[in-house]
C-alpha positions in Angstrom: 0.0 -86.7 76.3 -0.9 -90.2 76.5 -1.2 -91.8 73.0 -4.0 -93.8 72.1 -5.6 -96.1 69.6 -8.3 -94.5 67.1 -11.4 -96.6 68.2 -12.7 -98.7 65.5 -16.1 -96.7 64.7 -14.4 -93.5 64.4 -11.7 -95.6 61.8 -14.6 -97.1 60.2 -16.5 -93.5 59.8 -13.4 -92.2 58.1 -13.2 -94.8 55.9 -17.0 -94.1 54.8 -16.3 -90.2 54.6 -13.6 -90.9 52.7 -15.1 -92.9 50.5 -18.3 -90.9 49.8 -15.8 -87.9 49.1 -14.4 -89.5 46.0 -18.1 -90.9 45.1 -18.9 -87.1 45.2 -15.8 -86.2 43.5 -16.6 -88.6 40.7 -20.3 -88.0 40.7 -19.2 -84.6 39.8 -16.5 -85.5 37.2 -13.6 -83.6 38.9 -10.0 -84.8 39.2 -8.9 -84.6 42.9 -6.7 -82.4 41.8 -9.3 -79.9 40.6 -10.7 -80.7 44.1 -7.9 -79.4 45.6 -7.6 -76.1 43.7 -11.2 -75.7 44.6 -10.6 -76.0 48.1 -7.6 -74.6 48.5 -5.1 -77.7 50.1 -3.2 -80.1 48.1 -4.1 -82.9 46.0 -2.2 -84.8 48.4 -4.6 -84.0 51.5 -7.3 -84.6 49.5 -5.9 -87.9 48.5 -5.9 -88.7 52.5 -9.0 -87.3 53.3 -10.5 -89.9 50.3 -8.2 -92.6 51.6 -9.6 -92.4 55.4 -6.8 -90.7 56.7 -6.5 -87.9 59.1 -7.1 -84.6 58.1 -8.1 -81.2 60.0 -11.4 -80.4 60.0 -11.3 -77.2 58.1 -9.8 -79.3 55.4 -12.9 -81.7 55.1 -15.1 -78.6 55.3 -13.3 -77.1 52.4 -13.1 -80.8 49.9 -17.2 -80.4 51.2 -17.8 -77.3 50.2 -15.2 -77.9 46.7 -17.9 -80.8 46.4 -21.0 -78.5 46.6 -21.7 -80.6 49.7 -21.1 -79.0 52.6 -24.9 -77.9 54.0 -25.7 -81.0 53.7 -22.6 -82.2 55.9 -23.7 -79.6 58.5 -27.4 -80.1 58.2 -26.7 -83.6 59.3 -25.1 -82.5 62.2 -28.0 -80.4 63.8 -29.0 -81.6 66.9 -32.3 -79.9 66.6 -33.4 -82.3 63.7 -33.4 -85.1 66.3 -36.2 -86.0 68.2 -33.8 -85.5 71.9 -33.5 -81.7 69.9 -36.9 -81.6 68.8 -38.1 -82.8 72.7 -35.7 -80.3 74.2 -35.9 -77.0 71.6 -37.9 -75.0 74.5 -35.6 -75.9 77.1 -32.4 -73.4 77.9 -29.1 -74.9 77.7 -26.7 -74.3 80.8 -23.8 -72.5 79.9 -21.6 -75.2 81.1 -22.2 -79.0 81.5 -20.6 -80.1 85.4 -20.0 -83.0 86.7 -22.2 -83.5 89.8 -20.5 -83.1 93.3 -21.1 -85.9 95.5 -22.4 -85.5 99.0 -20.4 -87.2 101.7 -21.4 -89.0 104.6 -19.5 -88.8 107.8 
């Protein structure tokens, strides 16, 4: 497996998360490590998660959900709330997205 570079927006949208995680966390007046019994993972992980580090994505479900934030964080998400979603609601999705073959000339 090749490895590669984490582009700059998704760096830059960690750091964000990360940040509004321990503006929640504070908002709400819990340690992190209250945070962390809440949600079940170390104080550690959330320490990363706050610091714009890599985490699993159960793990930022769970400091969301510790955070009494989580339907929010998957509201936001909903590609129906879009106006592409909104446009498209009537339309049935394929099953499978493929790339188109292209015809060749002899």
């Amino acid at each position: 497996m090749a490895v590669t570079r984490t582009p700059v927006a998704v760096a830059s949208a960690q750091r964000r998360i990360g940040e509004y995680l321990a503006t929640w966390r504070k908002l709400r007046q819990l340690t992190a490590a209250q945070v962390a019994d809440r949600a079940g993972i170390s104080r550690y992980t959330v320490m990363r998660l706050e610091g714009g580090e890599g985490a699993s994505t159960e793990n930022l479900l769970r400091v969301a959900r510790a955070l009494g934030v989580l339907d929010m964080l998957t509201a936001a998400l909903d590609p129906y709330a879009t106006d592409l979603g909104k446009l498209r609601a009537q339309e049935s999705l394929p099953e499978r997205v493929r790339t188109p073959k292209t015809k060749r000339t002899p």
